[in-house]
mmCIF file as gemmi writes it, N, C-alpha and C atoms, coordinates in Angstrom:
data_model
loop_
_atom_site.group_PDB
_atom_site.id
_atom_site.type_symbol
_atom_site.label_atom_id
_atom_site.label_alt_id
_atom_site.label_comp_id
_atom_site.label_asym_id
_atom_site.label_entity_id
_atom_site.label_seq_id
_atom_site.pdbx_PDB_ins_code
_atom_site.Cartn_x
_atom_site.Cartn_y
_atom_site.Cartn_z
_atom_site.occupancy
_atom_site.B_iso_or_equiv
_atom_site.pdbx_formal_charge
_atom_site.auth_seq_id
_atom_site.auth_asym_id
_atom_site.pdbx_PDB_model_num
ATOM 1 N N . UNK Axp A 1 ? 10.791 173.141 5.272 1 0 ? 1 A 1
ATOM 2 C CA . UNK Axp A 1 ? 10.568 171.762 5.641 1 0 ? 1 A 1
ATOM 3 C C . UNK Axp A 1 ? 9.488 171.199 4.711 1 0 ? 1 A 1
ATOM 4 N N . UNK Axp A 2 ? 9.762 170.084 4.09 1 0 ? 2 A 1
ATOM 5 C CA . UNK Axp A 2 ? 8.714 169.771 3.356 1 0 ? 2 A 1
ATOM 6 C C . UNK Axp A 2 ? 8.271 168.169 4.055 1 0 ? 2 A 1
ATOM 7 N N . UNK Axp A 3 ? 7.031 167.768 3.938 1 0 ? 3 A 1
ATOM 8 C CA . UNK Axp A 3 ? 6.438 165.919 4.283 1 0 ? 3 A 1
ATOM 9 C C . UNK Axp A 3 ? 5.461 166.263 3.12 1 0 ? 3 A 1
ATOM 10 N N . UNK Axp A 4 ? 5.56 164.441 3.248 1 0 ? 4 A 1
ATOM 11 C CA . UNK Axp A 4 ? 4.161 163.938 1.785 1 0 ? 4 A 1
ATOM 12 C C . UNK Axp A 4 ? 3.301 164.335 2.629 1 0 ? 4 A 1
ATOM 13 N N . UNK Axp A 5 ? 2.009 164.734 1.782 1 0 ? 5 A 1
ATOM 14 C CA . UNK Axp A 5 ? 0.803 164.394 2.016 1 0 ? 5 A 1
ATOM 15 C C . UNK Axp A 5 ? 0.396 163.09 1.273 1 0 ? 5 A 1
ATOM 16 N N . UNK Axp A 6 ? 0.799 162.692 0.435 1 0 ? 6 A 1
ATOM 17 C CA . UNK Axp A 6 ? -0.014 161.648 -0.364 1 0 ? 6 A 1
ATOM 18 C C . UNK Axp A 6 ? -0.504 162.067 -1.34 1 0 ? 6 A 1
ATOM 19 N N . UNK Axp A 7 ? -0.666 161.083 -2.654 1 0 ? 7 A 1
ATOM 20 C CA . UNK Axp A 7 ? -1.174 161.341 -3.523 1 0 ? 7 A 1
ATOM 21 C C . UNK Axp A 7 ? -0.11 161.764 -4.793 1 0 ? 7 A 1
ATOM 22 N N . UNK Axp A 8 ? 1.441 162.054 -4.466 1 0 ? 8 A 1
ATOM 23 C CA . UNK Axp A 8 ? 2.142 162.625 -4.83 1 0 ? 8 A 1
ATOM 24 C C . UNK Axp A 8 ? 2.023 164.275 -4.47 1 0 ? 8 A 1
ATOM 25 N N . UNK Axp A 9 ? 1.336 164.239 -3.661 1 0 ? 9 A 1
ATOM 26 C CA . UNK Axp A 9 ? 1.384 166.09 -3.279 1 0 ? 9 A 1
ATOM 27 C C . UNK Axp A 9 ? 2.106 166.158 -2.026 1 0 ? 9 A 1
ATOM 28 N N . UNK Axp A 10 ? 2.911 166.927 -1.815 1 0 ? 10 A 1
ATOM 29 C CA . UNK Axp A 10 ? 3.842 167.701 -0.499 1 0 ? 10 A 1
ATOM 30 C C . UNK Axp A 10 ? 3.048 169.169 0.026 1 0 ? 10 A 1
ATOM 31 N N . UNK Axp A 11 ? 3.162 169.125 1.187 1 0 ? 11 A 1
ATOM 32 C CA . UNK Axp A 11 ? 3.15 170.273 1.847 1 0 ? 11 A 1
ATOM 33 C C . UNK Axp A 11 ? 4.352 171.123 2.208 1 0 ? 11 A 1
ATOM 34 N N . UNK Axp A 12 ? 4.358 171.667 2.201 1 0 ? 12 A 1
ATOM 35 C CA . UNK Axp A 12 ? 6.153 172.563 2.798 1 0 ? 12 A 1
ATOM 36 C C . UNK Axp A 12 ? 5.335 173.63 3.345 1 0 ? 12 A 1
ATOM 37 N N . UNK Axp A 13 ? 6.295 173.842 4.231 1 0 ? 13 A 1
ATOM 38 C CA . UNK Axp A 13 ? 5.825 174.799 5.625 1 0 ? 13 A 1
ATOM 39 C C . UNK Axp A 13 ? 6.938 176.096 5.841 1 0 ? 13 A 1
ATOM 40 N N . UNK Axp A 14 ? 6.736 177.192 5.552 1 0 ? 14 A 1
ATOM 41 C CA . UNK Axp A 14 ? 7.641 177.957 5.134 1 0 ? 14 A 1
ATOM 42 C C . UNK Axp A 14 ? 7.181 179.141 6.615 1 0 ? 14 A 1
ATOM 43 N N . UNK Axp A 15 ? 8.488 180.213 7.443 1 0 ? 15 A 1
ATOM 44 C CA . UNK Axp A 15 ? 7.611 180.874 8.281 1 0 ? 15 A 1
ATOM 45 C C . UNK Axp A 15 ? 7.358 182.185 7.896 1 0 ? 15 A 1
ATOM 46 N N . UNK Axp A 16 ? 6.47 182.834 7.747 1 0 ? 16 A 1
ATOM 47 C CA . UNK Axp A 16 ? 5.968 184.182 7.292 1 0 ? 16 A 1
ATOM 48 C C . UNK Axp A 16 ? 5.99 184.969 8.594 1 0 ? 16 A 1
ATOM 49 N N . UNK Axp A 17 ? 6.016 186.25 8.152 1 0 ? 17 A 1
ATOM 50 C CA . UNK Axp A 17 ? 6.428 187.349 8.867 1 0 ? 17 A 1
ATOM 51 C C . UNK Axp A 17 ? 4.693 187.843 9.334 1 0 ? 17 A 1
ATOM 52 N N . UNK Axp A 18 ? 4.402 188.88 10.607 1 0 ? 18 A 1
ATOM 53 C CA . UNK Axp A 18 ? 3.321 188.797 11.433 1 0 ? 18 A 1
ATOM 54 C C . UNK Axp A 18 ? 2.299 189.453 10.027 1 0 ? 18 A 1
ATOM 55 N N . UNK Axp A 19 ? 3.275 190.629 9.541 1 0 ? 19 A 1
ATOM 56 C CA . UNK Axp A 19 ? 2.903 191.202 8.121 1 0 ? 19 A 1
ATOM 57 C C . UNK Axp A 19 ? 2.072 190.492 7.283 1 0 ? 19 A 1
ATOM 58 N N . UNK Axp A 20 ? 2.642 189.538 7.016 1 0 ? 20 A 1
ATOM 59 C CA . UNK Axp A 20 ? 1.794 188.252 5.908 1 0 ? 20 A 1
ATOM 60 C C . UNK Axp A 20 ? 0.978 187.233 6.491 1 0 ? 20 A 1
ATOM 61 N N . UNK Axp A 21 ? 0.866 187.01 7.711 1 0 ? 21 A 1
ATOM 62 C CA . UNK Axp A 21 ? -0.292 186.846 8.107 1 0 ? 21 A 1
ATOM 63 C C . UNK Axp A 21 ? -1.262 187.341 8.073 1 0 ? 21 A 1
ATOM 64 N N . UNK Axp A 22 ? -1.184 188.876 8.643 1 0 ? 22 A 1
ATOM 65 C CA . UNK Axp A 22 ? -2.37 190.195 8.854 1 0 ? 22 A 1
ATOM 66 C C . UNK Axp A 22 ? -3.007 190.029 7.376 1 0 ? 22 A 1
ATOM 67 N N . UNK Axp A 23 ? -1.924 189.81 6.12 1 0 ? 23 A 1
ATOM 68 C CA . UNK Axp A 23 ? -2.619 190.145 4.985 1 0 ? 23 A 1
ATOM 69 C C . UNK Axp A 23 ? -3.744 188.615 4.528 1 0 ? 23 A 1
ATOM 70 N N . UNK Axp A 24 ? -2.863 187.497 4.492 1 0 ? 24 A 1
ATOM 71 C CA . UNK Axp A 24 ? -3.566 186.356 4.787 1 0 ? 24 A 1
ATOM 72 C C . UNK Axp A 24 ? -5.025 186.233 5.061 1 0 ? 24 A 1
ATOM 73 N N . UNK Axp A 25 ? -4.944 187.073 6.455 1 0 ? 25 A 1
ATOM 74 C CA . UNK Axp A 25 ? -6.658 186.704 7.169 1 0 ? 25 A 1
ATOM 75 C C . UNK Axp A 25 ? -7.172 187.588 6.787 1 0 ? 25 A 1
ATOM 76 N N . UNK Axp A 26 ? -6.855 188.67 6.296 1 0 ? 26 A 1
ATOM 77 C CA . UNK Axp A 26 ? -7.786 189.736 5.473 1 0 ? 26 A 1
ATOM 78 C C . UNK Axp A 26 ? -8.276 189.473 4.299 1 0 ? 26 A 1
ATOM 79 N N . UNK Axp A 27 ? -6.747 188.86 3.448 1 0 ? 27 A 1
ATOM 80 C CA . UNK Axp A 27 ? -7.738 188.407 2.342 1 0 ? 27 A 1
ATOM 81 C C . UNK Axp A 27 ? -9.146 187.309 2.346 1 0 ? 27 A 1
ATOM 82 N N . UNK Axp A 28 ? -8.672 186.056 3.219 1 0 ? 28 A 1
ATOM 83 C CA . UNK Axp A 28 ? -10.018 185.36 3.552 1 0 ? 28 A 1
ATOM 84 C C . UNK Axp A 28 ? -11.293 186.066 4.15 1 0 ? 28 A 1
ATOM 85 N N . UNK Axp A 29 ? -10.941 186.905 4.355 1 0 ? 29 A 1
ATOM 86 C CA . UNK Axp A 29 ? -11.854 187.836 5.094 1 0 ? 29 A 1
ATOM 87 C C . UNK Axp A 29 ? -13.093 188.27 4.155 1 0 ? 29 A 1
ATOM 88 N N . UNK Axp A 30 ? -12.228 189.141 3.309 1 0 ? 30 A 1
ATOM 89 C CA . UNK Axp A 30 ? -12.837 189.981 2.085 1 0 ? 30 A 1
ATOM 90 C C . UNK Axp A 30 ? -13.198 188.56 1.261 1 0 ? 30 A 1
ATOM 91 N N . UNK Axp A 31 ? -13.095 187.591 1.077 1 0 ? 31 A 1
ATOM 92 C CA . UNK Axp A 31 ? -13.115 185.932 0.154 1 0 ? 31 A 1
ATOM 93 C C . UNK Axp A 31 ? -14.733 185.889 0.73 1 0 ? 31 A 1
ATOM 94 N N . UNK Axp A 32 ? -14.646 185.247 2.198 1 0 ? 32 A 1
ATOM 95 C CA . UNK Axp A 32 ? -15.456 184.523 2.488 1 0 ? 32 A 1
ATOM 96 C C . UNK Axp A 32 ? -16.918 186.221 2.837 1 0 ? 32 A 1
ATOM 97 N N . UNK Axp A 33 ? -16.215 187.22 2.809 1 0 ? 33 A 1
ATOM 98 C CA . UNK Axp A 33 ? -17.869 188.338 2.528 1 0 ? 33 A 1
ATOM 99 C C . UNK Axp A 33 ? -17.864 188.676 1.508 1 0 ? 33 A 1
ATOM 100 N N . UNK Axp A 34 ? -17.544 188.174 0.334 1 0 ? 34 A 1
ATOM 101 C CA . UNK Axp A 34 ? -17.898 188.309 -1.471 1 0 ? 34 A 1
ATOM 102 C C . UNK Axp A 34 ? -18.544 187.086 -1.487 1 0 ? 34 A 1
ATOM 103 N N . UNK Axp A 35 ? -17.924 185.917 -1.153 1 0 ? 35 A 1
ATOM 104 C CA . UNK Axp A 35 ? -18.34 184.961 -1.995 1 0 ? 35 A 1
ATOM 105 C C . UNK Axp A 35 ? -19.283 184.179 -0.392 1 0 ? 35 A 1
ATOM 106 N N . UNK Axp A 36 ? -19.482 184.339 0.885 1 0 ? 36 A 1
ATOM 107 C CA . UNK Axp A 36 ? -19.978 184.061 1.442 1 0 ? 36 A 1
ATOM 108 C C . UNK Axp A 36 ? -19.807 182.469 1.607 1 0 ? 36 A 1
ATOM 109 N N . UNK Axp A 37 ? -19.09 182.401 1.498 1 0 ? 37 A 1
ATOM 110 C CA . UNK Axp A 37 ? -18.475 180.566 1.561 1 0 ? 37 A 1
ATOM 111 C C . UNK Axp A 37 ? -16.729 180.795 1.969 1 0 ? 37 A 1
ATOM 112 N N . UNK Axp A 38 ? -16.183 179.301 2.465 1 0 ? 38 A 1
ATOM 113 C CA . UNK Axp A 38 ? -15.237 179.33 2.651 1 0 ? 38 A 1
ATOM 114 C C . UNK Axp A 38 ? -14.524 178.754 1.623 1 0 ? 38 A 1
ATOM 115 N N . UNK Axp A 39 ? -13.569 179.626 1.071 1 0 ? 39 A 1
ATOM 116 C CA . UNK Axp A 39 ? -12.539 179.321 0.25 1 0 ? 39 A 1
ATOM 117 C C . UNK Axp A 39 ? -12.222 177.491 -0.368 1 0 ? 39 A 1
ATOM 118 N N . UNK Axp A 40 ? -12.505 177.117 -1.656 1 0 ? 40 A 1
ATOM 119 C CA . UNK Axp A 40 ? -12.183 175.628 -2.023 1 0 ? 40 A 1
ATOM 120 C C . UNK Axp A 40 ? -10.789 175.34 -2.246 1 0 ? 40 A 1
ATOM 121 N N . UNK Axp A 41 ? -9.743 174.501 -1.677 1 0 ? 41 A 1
ATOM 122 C CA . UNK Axp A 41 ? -8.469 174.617 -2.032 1 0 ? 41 A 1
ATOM 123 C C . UNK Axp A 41 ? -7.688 174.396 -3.637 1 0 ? 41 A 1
ATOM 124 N N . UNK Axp A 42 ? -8.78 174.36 -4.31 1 0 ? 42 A 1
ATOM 125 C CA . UNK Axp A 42 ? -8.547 174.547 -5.83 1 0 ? 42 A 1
ATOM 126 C C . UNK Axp A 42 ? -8.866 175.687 -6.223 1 0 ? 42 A 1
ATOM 127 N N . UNK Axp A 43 ? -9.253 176.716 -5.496 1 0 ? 43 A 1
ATOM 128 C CA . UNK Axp A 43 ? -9.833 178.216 -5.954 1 0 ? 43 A 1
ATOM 129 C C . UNK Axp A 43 ? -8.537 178.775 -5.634 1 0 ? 43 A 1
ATOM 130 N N . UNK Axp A 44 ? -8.174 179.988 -6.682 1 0 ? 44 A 1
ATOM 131 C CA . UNK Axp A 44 ? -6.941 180.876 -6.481 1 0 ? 44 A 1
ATOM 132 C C . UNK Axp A 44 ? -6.812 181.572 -5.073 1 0 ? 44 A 1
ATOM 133 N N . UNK Axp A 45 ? -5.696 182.201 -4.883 1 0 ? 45 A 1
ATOM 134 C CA . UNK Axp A 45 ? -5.256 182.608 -3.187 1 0 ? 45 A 1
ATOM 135 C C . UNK Axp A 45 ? -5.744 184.191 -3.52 1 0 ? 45 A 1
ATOM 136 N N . UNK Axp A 46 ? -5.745 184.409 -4.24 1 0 ? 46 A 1
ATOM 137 C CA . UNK Axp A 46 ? -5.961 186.166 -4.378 1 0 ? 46 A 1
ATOM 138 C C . UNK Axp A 46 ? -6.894 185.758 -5.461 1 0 ? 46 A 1
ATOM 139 N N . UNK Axp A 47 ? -8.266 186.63 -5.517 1 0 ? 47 A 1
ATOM 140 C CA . UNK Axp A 47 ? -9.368 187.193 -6.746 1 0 ? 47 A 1
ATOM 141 C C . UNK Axp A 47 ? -9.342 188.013 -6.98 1 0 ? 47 A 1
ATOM 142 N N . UNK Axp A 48 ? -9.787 188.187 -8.365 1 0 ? 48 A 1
ATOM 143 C CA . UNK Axp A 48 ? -9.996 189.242 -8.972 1 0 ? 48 A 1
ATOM 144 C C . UNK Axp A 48 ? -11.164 189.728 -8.572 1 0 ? 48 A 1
ATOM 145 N N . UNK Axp A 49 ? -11.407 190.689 -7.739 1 0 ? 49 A 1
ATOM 146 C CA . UNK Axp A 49 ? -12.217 191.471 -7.145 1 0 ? 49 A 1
ATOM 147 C C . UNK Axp A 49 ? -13.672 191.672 -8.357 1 0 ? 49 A 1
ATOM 148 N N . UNK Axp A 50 ? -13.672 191.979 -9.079 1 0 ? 50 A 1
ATOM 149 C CA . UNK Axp A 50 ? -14.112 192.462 -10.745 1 0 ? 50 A 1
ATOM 150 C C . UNK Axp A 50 ? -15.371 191.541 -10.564 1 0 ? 50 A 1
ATOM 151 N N . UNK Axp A 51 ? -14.765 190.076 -10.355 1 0 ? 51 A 1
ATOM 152 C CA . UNK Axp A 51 ? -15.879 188.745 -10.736 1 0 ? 51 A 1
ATOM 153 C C . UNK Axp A 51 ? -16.591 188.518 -9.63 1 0 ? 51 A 1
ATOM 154 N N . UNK Axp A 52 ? -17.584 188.112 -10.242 1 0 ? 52 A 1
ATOM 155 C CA . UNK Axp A 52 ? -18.716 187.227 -8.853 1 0 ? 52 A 1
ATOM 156 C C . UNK Axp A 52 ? -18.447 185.935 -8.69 1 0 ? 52 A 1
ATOM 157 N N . UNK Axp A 53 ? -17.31 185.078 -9.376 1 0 ? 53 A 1
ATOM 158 C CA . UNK Axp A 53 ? -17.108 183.795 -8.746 1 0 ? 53 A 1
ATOM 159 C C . UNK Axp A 53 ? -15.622 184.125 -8.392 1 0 ? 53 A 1
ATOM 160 N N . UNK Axp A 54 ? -14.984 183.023 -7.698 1 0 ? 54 A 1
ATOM 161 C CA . UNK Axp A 54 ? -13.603 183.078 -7.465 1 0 ? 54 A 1
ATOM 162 C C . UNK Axp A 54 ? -12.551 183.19 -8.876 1 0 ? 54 A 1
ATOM 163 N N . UNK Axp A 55 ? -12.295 184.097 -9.005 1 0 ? 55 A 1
ATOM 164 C CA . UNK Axp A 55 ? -11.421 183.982 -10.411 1 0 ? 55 A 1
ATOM 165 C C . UNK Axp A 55 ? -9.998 184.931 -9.967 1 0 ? 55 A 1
ATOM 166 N N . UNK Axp A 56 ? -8.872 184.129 -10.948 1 0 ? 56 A 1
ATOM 167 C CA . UNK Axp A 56 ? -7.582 184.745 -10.585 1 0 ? 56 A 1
ATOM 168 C C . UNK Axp A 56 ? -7.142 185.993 -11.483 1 0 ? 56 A 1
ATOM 169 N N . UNK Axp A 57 ? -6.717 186.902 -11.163 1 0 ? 57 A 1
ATOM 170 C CA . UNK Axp A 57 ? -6.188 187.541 -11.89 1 0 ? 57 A 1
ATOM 171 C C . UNK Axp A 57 ? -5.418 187.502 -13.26 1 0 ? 57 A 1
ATOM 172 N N . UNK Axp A 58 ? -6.077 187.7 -14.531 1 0 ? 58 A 1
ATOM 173 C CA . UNK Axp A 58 ? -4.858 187.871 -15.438 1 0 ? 58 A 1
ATOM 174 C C . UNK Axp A 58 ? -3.675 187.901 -15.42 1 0 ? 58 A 1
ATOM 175 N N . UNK Axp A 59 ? -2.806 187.495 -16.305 1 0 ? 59 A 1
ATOM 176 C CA . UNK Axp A 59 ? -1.735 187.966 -16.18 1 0 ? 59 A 1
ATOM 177 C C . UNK Axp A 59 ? -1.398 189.949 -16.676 1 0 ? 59 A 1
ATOM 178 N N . UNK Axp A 60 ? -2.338 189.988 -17.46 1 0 ? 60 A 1
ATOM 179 C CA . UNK Axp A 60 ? -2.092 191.625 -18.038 1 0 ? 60 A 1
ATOM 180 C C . UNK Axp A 60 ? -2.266 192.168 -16.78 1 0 ? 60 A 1
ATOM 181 N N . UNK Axp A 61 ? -3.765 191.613 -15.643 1 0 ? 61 A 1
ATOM 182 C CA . UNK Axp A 61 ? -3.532 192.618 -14.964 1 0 ? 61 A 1
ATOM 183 C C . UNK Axp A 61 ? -3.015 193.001 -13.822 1 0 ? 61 A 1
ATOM 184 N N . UNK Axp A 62 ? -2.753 191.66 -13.177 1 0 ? 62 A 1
ATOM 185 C CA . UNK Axp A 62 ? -1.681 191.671 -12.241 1 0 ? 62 A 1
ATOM 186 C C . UNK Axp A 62 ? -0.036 192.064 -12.807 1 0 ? 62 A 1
ATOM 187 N N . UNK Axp A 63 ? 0.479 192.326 -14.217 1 0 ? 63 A 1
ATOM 188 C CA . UNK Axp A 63 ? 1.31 192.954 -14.144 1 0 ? 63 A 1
ATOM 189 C C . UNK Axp A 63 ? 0.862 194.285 -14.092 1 0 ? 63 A 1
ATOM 190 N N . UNK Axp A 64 ? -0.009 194.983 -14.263 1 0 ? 64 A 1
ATOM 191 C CA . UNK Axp A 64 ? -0.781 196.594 -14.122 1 0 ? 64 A 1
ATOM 192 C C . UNK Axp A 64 ? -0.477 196.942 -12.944 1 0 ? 64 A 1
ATOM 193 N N . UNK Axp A 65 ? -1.093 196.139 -11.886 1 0 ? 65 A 1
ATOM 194 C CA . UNK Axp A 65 ? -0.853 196.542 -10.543 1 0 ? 65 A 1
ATOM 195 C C . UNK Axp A 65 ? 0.227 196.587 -10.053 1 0 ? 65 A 1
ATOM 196 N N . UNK Axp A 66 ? 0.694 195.756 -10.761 1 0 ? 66 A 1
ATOM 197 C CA . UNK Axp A 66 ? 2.506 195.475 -9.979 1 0 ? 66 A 1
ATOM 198 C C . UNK Axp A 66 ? 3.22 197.032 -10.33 1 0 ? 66 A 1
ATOM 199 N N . UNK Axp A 67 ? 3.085 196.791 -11.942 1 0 ? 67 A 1
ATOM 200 C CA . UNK Axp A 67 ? 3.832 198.132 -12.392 1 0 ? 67 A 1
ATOM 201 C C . UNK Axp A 67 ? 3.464 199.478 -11.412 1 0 ? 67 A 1
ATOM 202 N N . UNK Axp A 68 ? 2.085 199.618 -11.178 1 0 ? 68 A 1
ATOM 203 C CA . UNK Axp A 68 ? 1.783 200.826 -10.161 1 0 ? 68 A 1
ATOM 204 C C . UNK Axp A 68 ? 2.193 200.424 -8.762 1 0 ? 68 A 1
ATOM 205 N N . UNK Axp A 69 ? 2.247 199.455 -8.595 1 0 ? 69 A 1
ATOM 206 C CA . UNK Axp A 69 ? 2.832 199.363 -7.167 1 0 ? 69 A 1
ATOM 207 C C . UNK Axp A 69 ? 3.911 199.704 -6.759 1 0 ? 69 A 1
ATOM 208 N N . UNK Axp A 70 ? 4.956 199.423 -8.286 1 0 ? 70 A 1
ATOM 209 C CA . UNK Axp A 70 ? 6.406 199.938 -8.004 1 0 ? 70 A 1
ATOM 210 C C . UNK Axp A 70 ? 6.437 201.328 -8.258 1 0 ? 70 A 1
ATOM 211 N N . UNK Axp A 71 ? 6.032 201.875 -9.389 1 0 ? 71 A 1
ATOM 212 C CA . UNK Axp A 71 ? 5.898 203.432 -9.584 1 0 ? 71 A 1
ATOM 213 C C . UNK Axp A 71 ? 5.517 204.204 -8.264 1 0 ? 71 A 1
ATOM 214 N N . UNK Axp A 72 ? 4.404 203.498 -7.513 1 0 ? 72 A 1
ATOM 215 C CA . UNK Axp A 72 ? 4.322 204.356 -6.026 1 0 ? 72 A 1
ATOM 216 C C . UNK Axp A 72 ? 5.525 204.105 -5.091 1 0 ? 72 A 1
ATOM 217 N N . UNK Axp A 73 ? 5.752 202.895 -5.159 1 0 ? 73 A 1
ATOM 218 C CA . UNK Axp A 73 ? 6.759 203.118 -4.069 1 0 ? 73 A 1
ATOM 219 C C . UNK Axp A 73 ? 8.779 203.478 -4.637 1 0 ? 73 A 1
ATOM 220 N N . UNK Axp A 74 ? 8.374 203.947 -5.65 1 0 ? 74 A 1
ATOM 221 C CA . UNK Axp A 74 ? 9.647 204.427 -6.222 1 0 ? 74 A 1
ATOM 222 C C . UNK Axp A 74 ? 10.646 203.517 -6.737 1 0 ? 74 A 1
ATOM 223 N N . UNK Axp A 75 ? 10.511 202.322 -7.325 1 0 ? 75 A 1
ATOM 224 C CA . UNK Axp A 75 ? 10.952 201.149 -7.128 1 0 ? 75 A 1
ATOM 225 C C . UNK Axp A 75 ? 11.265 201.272 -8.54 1 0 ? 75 A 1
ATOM 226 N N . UNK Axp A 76 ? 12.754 200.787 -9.341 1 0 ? 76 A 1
ATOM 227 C CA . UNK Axp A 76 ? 12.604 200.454 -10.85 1 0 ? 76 A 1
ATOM 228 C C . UNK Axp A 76 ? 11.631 199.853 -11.338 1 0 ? 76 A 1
ATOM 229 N N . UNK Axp A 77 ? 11.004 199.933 -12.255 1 0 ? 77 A 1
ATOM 230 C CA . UNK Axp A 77 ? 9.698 198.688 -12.558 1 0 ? 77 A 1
ATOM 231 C C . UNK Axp A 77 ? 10.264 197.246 -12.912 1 0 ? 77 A 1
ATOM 232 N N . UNK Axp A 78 ? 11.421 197.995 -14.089 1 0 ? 78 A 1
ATOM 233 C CA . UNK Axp A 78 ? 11.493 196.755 -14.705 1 0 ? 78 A 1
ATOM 234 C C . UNK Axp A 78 ? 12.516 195.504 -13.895 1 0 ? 78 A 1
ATOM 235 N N . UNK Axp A 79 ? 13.433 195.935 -12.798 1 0 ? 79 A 1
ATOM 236 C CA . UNK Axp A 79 ? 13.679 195.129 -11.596 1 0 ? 79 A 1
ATOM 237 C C . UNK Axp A 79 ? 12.851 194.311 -11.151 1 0 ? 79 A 1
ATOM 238 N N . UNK Axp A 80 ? 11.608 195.592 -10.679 1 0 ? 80 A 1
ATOM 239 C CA . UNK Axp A 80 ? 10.613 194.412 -9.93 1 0 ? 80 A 1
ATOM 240 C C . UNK Axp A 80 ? 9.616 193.732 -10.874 1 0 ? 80 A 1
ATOM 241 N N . UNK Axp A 81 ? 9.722 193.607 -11.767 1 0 ? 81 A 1
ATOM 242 C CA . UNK Axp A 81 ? 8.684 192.955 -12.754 1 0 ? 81 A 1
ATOM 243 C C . UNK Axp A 81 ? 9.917 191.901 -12.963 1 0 ? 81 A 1
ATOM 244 N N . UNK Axp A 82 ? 10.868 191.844 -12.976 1 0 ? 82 A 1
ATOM 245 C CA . UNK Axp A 82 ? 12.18 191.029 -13.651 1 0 ? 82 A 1
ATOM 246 C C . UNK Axp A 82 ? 12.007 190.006 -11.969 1 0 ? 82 A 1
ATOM 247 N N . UNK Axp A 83 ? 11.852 190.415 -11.187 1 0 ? 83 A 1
ATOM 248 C CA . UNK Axp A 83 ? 12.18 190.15 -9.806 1 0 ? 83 A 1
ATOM 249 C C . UNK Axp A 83 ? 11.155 189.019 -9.457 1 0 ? 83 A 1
ATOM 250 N N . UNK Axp A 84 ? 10.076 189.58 -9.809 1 0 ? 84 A 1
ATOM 251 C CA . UNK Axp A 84 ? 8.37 189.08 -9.719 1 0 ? 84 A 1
ATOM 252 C C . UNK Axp A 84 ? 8.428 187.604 -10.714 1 0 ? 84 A 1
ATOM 253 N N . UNK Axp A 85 ? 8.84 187.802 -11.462 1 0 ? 85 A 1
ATOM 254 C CA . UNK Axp A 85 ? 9.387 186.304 -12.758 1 0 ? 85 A 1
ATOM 255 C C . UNK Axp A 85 ? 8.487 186.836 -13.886 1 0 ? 85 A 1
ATOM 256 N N . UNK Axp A 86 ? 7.71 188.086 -13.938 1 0 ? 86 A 1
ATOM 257 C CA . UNK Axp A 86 ? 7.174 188.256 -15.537 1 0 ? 86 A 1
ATOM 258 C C . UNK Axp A 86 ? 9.036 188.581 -16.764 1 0 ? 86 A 1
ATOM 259 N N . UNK Axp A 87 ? 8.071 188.366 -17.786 1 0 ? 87 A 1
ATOM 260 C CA . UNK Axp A 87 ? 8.893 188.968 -18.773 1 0 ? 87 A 1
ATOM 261 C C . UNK Axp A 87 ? 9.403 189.873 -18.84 1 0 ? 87 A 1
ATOM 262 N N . UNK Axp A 88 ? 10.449 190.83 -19.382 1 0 ? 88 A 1
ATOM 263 C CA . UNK Axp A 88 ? 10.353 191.849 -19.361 1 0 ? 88 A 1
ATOM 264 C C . UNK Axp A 88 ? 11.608 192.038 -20.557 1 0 ? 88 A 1
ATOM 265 N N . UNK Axp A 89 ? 12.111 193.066 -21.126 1 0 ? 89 A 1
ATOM 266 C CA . UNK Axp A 89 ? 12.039 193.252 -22.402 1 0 ? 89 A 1
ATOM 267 C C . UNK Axp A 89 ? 12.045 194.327 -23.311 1 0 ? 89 A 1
């Protein structure tokens, strides 16, 4: 479902599973006891842990993790990297 907000920006409201919630409030969790503030809606949804300000992950290294994420869970890589929308090649 999508409505304007205004401004030319939309909201869309999509429903997530109890799973992606749990992860959701954890990540704000771990956000707001690093950075001790609440999240700015121009700051990325996931940080790079690494930095002391809000910063997003690379692209090198969020494909790193991905690649080990699939290698653990037995997964082709290059599927889920193809799947994920990186390059692949």
């Amino acid at each position: 479902m999508k409505g304007k907000k205004g401004n030319n920006q939309y909201v869309v409201k999509i429903p997530i599973s109890d799973e992606c919630v749990a992860i959701l409030e954890d990540n704000h969790r771990r956000f707001v006891e690093k950075f001790g503030r609440e999240p700015l809606p121009t700051e990325p949804l996931f940080c790079d842990p690494d930095f002391d300000v809000p910063t997003a992950y690379t692209e090198k290294k969020l494909r790193a993790i991905c690649i080990q994420a699939a290698k653990d869970a037995g997964l082709d890589v290059i599927r889920f990297l193809y799947t994920l929308g990186f390059e692949v090649g």
